[in-house]
C-alpha positions, 0 to 999 in steps of 0.5 A: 271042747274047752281051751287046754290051760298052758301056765299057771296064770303067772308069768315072768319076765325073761332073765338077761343072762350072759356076756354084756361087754366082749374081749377087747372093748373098754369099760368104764367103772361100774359097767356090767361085764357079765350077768349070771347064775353061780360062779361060771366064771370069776372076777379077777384084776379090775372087777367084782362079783354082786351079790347075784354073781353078776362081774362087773368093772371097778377101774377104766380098762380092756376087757380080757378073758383067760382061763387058770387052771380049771376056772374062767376068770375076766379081768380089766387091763389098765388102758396104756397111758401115751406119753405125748411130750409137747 
């Protein structure tokens, strides 16, 4: 009785697919929000799409997911600005 093969001998490494930052946290610019395959869901205010689809932050903001009509979208709030007179 021999050993039953279980791969072809290659081997990949996993894909780190999925949400990387949640609803509410803060981003900084260039921060990863979500990794993925196709348009799952679609930049809006604030962020970018990759050339691998992967949405990431181009300003300082609150991350904040909604849905329009049929699409997810993610977007970057601007963070508030307290105007503290001294």
């Amino acid at each position: 009785m021999g050993r039953k093969k279980q791969c072809n001998g290659r081997d990949s490494r996993p894909k780190t697919l999925g949400v990387k930052v949640s609803q509410g946290n803060i981003v900084k610019p260039g921060n990863i929000i979500i990794r993925q395959k196709g348009s799952k869901i679609y930049p809006g205010k604030g962020t970018n799409a990759g050339s691998d689809w992967t949405i990431y932050a181009m300003q300082q903001g609150i991350v904040n997911f909604t849905q329009s009509k049929k699409r997810k979208i993610v977007e970057v709030l601007p963070l508030p600005i307290n105007n503290i007179s001294q």
